[in-house]
C-alpha positions in Angstrom: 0.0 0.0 0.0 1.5 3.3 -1.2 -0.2 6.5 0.6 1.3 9.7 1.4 1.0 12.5 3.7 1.7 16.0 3.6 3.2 18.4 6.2 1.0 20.8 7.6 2.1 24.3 8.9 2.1 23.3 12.5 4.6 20.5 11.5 2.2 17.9 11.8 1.6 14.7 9.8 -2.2 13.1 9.7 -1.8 9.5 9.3 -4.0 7.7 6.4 -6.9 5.6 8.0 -6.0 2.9 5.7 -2.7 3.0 7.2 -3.8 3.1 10.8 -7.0 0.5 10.2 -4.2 -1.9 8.9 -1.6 -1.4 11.6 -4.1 -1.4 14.2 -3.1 2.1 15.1 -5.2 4.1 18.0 -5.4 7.7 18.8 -3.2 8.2 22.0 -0.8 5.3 21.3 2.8 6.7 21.5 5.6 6.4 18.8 9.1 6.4 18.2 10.7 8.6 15.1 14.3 6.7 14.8 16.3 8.7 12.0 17.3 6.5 8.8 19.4 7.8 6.5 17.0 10.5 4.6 14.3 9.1 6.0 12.7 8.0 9.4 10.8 5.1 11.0 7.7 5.2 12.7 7.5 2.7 15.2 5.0 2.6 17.9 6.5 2.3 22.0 4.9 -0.9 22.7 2.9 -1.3 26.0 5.0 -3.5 29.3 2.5 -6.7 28.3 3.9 -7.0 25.2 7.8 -7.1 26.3 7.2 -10.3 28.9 8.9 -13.1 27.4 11.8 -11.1 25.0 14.6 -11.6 27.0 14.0 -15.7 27.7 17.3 -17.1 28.0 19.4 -14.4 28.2 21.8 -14.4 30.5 22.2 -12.0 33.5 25.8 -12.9 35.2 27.0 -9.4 35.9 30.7 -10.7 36.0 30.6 -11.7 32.0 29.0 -8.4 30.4 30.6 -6.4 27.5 30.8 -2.7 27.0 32.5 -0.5 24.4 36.0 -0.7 25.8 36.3 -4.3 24.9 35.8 -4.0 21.5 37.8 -3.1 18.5 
């Protein structure tokens, strides 16, 4: 689905209901603008619920972490 959107004075961007119905999009829901080259995504914060689980298996020895000064 191609749609587009155009910039409005006030800098703000009205989202296609096509767009929204499809992504299941709701007025209030928060987003994240993550810059992309020329571009930029559009990603919406998801809610606590919906992060349970992610980390399964990970491991959470403090002694065996990596940071920045470790690496090349």
């Amino acid at each position: 689905m191609k749609v587009t959107a155009t910039l409005s004075s006030k800098f703000q961007i009205s989202i296609p209901k096509a767009l929204r119905d499809e992504q299941h999009w709701k007025a209030g829901q928060e987003f994240v603008f993550i810059p992309k080259g020329k571009g930029v995504l559009v990603l919406p914060v998801p809610e606590k619920e919906q992060l349970v689980g992610i980390a399964k298996g990970a491991r959470a020895h403090i002694d065996d972490f990596r940071d920045r000064q470790d690496r090349f």
